[in-house]
ZADREN-827079 format. One record per residue: residue in one letter; x, y, z of N, C-alpha, C in turn. Coordinates in steps of 0.1 Angstrom, whole numbers, plus 5000, padded with zeros to 4 digits. Example, Ala and Ser with C-alpha at 12.3 -4.5 7.8 and 13.67 -1.06 7.14 Angstrom:
BEGIN
a513249435078512349555078513249675078;s512849785071513749895071512950005079;
This chain:
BEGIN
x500849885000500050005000500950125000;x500850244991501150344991501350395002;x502150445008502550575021500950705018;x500550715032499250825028500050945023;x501350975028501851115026501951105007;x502850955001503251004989501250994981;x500150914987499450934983498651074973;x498851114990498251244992499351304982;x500451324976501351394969500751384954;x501051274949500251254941499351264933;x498251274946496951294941496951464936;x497551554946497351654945497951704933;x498751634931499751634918498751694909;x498251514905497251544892496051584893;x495551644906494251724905494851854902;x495951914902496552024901496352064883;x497251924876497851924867496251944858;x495151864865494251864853493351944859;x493352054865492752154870493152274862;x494652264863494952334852495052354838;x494752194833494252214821492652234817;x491752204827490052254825490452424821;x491052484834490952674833491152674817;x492652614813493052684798492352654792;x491352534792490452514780491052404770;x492552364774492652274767492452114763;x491352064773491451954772489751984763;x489951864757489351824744487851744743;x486551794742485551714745485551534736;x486151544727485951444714485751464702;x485751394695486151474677484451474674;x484851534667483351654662482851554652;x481051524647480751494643480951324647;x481551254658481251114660479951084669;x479750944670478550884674478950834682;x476950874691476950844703477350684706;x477750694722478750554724477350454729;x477850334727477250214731477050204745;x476550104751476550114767477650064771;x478150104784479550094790479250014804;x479949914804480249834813480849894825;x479949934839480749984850481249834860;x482649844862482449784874482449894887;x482349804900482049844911482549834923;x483349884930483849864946482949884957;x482749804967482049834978482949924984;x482250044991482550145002481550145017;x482750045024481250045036482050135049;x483050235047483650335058483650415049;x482550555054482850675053484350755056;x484350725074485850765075486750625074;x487850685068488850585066489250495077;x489550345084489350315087488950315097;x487650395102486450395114485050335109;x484350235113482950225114481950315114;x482850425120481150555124480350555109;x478650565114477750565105477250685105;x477250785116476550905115477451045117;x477051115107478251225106477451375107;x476751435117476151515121474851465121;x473251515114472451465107471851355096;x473951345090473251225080474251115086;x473351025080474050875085474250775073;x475650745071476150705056475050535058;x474950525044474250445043475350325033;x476150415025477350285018477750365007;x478450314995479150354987479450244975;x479850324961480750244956481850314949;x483250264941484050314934483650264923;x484050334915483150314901484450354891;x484550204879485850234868484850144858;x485750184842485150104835486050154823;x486050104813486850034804487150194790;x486150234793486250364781486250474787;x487250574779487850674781487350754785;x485850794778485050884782484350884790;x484050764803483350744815484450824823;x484050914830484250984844483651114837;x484451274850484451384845483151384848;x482351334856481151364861481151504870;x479651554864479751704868478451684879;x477451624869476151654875474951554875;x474051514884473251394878472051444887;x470751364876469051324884468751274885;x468251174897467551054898466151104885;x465651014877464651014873463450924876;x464150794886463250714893464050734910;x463250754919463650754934465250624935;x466150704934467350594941467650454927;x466850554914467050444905468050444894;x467150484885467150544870467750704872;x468650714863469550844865469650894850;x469951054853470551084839471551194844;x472751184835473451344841474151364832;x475451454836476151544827477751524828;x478551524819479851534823480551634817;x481351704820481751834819483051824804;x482851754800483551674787483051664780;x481551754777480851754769479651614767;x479651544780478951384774477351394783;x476651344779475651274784475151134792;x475551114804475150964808473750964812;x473750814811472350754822472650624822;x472050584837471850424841471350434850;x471650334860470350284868471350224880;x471050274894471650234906470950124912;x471750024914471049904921471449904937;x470449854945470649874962470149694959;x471049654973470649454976469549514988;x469449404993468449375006468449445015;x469849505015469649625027469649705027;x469449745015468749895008470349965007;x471549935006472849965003473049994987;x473450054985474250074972474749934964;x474349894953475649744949475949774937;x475249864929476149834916475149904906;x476249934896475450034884474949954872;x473549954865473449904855473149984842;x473049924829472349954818472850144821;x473850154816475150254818475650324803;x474950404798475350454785475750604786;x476550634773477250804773476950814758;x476450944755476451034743477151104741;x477651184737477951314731477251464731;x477151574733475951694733476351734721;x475451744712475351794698474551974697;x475352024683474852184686474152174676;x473852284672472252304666472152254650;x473552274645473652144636473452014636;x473951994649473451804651475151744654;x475951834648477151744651477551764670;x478751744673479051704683480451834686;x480751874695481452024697482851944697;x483552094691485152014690485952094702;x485152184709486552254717485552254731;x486152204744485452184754484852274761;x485452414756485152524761483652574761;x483352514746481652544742480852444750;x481252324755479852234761480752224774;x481152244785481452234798480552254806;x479452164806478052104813478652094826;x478252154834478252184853477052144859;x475752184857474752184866473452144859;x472752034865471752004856470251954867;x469152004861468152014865467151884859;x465851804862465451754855463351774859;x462651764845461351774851460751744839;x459751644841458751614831459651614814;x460851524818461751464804462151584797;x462551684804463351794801464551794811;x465951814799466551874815467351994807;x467552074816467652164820469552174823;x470552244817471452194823472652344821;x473252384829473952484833475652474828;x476152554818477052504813477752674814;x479152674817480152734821481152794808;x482052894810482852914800482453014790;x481452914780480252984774479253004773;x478753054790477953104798476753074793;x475652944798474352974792473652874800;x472252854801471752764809470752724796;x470552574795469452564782469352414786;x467852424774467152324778466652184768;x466652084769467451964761465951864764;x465351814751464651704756465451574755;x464951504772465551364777464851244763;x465851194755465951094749467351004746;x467650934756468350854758468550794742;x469850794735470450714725470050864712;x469250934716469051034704468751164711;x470151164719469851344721470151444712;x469351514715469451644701469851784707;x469951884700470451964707469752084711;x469752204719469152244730467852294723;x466652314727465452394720465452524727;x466352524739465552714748466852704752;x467052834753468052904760467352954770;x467453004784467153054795467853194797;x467153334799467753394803468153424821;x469653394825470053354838469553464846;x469753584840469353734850470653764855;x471553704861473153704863473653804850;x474153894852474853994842475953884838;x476053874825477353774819478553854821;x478554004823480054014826480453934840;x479653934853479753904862479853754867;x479953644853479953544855481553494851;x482353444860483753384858484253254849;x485153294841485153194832484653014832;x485652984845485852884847484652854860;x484352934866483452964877481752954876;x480952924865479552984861478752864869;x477452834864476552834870476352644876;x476852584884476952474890475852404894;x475052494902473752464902472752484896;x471752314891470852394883469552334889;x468552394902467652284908466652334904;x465552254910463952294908463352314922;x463052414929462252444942461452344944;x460552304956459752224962458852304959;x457952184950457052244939455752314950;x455752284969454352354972455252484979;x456552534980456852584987456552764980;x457452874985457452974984457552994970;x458452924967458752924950458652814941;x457352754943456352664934456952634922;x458052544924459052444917459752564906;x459952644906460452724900462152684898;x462752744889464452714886464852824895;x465652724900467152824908468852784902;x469552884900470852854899471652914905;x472852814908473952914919475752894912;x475852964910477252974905478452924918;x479352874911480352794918481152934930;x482153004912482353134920482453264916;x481653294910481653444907480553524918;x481953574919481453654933481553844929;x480353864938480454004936480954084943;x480654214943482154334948481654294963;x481554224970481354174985481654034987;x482253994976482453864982481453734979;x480553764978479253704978478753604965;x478553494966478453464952476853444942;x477153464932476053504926475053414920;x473753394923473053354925471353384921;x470853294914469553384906468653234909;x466353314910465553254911465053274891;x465353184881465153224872463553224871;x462453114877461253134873460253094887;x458853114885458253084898458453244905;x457553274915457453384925458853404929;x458753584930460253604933461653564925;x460953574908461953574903463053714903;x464353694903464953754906466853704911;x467553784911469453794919468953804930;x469853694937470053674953471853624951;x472753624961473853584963473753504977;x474553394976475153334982476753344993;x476453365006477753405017478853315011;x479953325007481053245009481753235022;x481553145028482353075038483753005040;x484953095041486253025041486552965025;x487152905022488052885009486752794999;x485952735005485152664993483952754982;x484052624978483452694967481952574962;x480652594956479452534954479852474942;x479652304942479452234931478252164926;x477252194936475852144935474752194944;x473652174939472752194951471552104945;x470352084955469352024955468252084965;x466952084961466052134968465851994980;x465751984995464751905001463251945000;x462451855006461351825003460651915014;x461051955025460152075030460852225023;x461452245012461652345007463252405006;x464152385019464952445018466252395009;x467352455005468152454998469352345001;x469952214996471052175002472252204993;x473652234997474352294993475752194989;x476052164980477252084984478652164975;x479452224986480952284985482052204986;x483152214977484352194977485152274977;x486452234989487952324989488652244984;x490252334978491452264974492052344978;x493152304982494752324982495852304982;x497252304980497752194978498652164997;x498252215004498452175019497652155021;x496252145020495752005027494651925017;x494751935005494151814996492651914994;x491351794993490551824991489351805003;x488351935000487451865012486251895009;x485151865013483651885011482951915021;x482251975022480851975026479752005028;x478552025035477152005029476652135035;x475552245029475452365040473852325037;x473052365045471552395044471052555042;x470452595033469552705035468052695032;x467552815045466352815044465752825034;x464352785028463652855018463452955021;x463052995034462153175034463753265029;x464453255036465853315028465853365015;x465253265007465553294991464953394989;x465453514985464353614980465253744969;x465053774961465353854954466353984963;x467053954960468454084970468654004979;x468753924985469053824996470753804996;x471253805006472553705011472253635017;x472253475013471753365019472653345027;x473053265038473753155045472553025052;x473652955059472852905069473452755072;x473652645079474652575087475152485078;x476252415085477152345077476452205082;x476052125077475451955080476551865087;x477551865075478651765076479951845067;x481051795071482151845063483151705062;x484051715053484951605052486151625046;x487151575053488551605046489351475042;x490251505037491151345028491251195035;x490751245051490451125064489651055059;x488551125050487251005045487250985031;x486150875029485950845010485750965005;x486151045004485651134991486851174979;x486851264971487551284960486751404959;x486751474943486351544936485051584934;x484451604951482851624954482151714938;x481551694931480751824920479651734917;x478751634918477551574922476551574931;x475451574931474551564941472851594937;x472351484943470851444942470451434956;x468851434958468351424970466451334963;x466751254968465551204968465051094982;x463351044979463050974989462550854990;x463250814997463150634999461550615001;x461550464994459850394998459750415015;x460950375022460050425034459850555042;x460250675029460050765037461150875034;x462250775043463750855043464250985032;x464551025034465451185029467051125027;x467151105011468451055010469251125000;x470751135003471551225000472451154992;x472651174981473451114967474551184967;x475751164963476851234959477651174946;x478551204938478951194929480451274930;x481351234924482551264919483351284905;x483951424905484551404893485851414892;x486251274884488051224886489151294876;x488051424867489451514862489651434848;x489251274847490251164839491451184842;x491851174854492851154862493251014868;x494350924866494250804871494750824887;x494950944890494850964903494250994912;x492950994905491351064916490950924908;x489450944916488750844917486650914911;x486150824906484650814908483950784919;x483450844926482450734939481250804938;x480150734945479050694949478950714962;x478450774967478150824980476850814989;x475950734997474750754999474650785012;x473750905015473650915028471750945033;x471250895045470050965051470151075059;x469451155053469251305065468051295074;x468651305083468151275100467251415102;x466151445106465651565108465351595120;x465551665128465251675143463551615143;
């Protein structure tokens, strides 16, 4: 087994090295005009410690429920940005920041655990010609929303939020553009709009789109943040808290916001964690905050936190998905993350 230290060296290495190549724009979605891929064989690692060698199951409010590591044979599987359950804890669709399209289907055994991914395909995002983008800069898909076989998906660099009908094996390319309300000067290259949810359809903002940008922050610090439709459309910003930065969010089911942030550095690696905000908060001119759930540093399973779903189990439960993206780095990793949120 590797030393944790030259681990940790390592890793930081090539999340550095291919961090640096996302900013310049050089790394390459796929050659233009090829077809969409066949289905792809995942395999699967069980993850049954959150923290690295401890049993603990409950890590503030949520209580890990299990994991897997996830590899597979073609090139273009990872670089996961963003996903939606389309069946509770089942059937998925998401995005990869490589310009691709996945979907498959999460399988849980008998103990309602995580075991394995099936019927696993990737496309290509095609532009209004139909072919497929040659420079990564134009399709860097970050944040994606899903409703009534539309999704909805937040894409960076070349700033735009648009909207895609869900057909698996024949996606086509966007029908709506969204206007974000975010001034595009104010949106950072590499920084744009990460989050793309839908409000709790009985709440204040009756399923309406929200988006929250990673980090374009404004002359306060604050990062920027917009209710695109539903009541109280309108710019609100988000508090930055210490060095992280938003790679997802999800609405819970009594309305309020869940937040999932990543830091980097290269003295102490990477870390995540989860913030909650109110619904009444959200309001046009708003600076949101509000608590941190859980946080996690290189001690536990994580990697490259920029995923996250929230849906609810047959019996009930409030469950917390996470996702990773490995850069296409053989030195980060894919996982699968599941956790229940405990509610007072």
């Amino acid at each position: 087994m590797t030393p944790p230290s030259l681990r940790l060296r390592n890793w930081l290495g090539g999340f550095a090295a291919l961090a640096l190549i996302s900013v310049l724009g050089l790394a390459n979605s796929g050659d233009a005009g090829s077809a969409p891929l066949d289905r792809i064989t995942i395999s699967t690692r069980p993850i049954t410690q959150f923290r690295i060698g401890r049993d603990d199951k409950q890590f503030g409010p949520l209580e890990f429920v299990g994991g897997l590591e996830m590899t597979a044979n073609s090139r273009h599987f990872g670089a996961i940005s963003a996903f939606r359950f389309t069946s509770p804890g089942g059937s998925f669709v998401g995005v990869a920041d490589t310009g691709f399209w996945f979907f498959g289907k999460l399988v849980h055994d008998d103990a309602q655990k995580p075991s394995g991914i099936a019927d696993f395909s990737m496309e290509q995002m095609v532009d209004p010609s139909g072919q497929t983008f040659a420079r990564k800069w134009e399709v860097d898909a970050e944040g994606l929303a899903v409703k009534d076989d539309i999704a909805t998906v937040g894409f960076e660099r070349n700033h735009r939020v648009a909207r895609f009908r869900i057909e698996p094996g024949k996606m086509g390319p966007a029908f709506r553009n969204l206007d974000f309300l975010v001034p595009a000067r104010e949106l950072r290259q590499n920084r744009g709009f990460e989050t793309v949810a839908y409000a709790a359809p009985h709440g204040q903002h009756a399923g309406g789109l929200v988006v929250v940008s990673e980090k374009s922050l404004d002359s306060r610090g604050n990062i920027f943040a917009a209710i695109l439709e539903g009541p109280g459309k309108g710019v609100f910003t988000v508090k930055r808290n210490g060095n992280f930065d938003i790679t997802d969010g999800a609405f819970l089911p009594d309305g309020d916001l869940l937040l999932l942030e990543r830091s980097f550095n290269m003295a102490e690696g990477v870390k995540m964690r989860l913030r909650r905000i109110e619904a009444e908060s959200i309001v046009e001119g708003a600076v949101v905050d509000g608590p941190v759930l859980m946080d996690a540093d290189m001690g536990y399973q994580i990697d490259n936190m920029e995923a996250m779903d929230v849906w609810q189990r047959a019996d009930g439960a409030v469950m917390v998905s996470l996702m990773s993206d490995d850069n296409h780095s053989i030195l980060q990793r894919n996982l699968y993350l599941e956790f229940v949120l405990h509610e007072d």
